[in-house]
C-alpha positions as CSV (number, residue, x, y, z in Angstrom):
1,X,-53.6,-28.1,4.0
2,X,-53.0,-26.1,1.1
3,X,-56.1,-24.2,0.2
4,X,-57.4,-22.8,-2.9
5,X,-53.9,-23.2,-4.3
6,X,-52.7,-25.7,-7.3
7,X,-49.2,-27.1,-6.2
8,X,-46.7,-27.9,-9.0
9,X,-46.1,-31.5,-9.3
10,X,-41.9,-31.9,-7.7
11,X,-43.7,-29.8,-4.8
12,X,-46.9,-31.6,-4.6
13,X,-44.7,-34.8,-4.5
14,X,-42.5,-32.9,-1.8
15,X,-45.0,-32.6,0.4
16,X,-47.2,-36.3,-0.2
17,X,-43.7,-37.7,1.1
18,X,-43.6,-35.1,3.7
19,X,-47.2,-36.3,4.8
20,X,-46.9,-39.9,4.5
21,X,-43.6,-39.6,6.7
22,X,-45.2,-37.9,9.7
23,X,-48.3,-39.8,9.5
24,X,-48.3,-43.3,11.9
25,X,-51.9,-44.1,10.1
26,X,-52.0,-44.5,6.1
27,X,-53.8,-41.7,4.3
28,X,-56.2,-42.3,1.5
29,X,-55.7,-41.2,-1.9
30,X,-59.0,-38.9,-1.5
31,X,-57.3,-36.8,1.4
32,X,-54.3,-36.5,-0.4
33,X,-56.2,-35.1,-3.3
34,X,-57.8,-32.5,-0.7
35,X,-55.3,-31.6,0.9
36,X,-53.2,-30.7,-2.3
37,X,-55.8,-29.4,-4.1
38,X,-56.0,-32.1,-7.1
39,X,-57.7,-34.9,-8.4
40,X,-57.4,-38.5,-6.9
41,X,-55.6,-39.5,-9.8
42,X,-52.9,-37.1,-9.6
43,X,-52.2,-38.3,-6.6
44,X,-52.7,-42.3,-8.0
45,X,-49.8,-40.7,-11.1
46,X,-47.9,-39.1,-8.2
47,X,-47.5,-42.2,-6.3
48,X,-46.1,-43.7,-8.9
49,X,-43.5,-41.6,-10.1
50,X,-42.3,-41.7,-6.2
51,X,-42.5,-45.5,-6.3
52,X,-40.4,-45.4,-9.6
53,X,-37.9,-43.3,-7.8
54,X,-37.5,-45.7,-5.2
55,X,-39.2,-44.4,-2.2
56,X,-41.2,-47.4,-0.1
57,X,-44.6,-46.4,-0.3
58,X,-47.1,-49.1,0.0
59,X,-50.8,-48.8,-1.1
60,X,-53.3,-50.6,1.6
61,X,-56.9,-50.9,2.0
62,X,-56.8,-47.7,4.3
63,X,-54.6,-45.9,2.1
64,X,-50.8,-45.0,1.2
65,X,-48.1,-45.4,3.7
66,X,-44.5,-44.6,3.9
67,X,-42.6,-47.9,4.4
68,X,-39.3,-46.5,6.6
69,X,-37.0,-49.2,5.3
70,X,-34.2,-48.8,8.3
71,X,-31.6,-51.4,7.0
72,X,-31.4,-53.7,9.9
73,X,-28.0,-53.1,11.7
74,X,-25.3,-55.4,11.4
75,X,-22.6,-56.8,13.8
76,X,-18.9,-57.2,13.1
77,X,-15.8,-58.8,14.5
78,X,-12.3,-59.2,13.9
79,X,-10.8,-62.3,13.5
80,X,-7.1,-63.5,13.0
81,X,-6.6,-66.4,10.7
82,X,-3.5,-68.2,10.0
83,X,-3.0,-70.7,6.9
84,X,-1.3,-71.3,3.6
85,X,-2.5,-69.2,0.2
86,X,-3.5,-72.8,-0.7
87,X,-6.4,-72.6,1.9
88,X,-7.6,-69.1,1.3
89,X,-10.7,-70.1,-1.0
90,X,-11.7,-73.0,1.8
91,X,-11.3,-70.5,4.8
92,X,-13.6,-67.6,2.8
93,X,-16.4,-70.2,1.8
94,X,-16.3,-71.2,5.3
95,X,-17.6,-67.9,5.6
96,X,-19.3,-66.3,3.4
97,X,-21.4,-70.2,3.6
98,X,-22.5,-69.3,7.4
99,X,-23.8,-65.5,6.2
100,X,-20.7,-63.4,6.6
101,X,-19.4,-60.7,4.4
102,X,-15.6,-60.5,4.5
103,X,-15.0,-56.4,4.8
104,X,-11.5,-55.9,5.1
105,X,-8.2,-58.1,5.3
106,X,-5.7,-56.8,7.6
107,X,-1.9,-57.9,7.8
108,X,1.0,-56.4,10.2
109,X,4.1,-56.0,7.7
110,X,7.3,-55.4,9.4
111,X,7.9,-52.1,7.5
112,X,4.8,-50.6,6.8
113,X,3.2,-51.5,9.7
114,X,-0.6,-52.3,9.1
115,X,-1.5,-52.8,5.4
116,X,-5.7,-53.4,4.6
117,X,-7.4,-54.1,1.5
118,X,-10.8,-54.0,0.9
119,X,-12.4,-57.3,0.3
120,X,-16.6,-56.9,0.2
121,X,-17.3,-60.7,-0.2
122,X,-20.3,-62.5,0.7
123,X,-21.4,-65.4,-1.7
124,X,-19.4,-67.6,-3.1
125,X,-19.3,-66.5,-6.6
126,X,-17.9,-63.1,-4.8
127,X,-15.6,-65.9,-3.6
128,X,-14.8,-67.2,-6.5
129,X,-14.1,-64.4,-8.6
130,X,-11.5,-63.1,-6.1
131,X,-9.4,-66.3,-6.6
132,X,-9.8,-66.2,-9.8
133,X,-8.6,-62.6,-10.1
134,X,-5.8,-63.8,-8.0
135,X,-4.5,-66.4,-10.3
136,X,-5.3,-64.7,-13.5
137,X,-2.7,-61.4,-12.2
138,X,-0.6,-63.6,-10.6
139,X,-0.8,-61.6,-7.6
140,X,0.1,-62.7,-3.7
141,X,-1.7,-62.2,-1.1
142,X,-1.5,-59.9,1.6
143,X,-1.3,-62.9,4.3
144,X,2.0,-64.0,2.2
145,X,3.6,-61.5,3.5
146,X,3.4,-62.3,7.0
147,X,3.7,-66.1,6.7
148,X,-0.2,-66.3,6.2
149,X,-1.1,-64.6,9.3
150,X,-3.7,-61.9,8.9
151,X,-7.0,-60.2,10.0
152,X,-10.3,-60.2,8.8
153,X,-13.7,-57.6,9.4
154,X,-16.0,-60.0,9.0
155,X,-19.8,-58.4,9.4
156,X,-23.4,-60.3,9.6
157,X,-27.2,-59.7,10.4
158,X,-27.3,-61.8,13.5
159,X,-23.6,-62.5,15.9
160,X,-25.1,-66.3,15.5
161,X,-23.7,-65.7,12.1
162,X,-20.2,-64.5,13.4
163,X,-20.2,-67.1,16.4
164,X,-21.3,-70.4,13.8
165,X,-18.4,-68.9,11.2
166,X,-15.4,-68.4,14.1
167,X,-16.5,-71.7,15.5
168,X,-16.1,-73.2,11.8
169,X,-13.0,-72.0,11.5
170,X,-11.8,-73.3,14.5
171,X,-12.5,-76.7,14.1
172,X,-10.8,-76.1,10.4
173,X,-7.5,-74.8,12.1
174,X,-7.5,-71.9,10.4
175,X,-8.4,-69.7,13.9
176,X,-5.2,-68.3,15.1
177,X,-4.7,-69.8,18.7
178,X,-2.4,-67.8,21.4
């Protein structure tokens, strides 16, 4: 506790985050009044300006808690893919359709040796505005250089995701076989 002494708001903020973090119970509004030495509704105007600074606190019945909002970790997996450029916009909504980002695209160039570009796409319209982009430069694609052969980094939530996506492709012919 901080007796007897008036914090300044950035530290009285400071600390409310430091207290809700270590706590595994919420704490009312009233004890973190006490505790900082201020009225409940400073610490009602405090809450707010954390919320509007994006930290997850929740307000419950039994008081204010720290919401620890751990992304949940995702799975990844490469894949090799064969096909024409013609096909490229059917094999990545085959994808991105079963829950898959495409990360990276990977190809093995004679010369260079391996060449990867940065993808990121995982809707549709992520989909779409790649081809689009595509077409509109008149660029090729990196899987042109290597007679369409090339790698993806594909991630999801769940390896169902990556499992019901491979399996998709497979059954599309676009799964390189050995």
């Amino acid at each position: 506790m901080i007796e007897g002494k008036k914090l300044l708001g950035d530290q009285r903020r400071e600390l409310i985050i430091d207290w809700l973090l270590r706590s595994d119970e919420p704490i009312t509004g009233g004890e973190l009044a006490k505790r900082s030495n201020v009225s409940r509704q400073v610490i009602v105007q405090d809450i707010s300006i954390l919320k509007a600074k994006k930290h997850p606190i929740i307000a419950t019945a039994q008081g204010y808690m720290y919401v620890n909002q751990t992304p949940a970790p995702k799975v990844t997996k490469i894949i090799a893919c064969k096909h024409a450029p013609a096909e490229t916009k059917q094999e990545l909504f085959i994808l991105v359709d079963h829950g898959v980002t495409i990360q990276q695209v990977i190809v093995e160039h004679a010369i260079y040796g391996e060449i990867t570009a940065s993808l990121m796409l995982s809707t549709r319209l992520d989909v779409e505005a790649f081809c689009q982009k595509v077409e509109q430069t008149n660029s090729s694609l990196l899987s042109e250089l290597t007679d369409g052969v090339h790698l993806h980094v594909i991630e999801a939530d769940h390896p169902s995701k990556l499992e019901a996506a491979v399996q998709a492709l497979t059954d599309s012919g676009f799964i390189l076989q050995d």
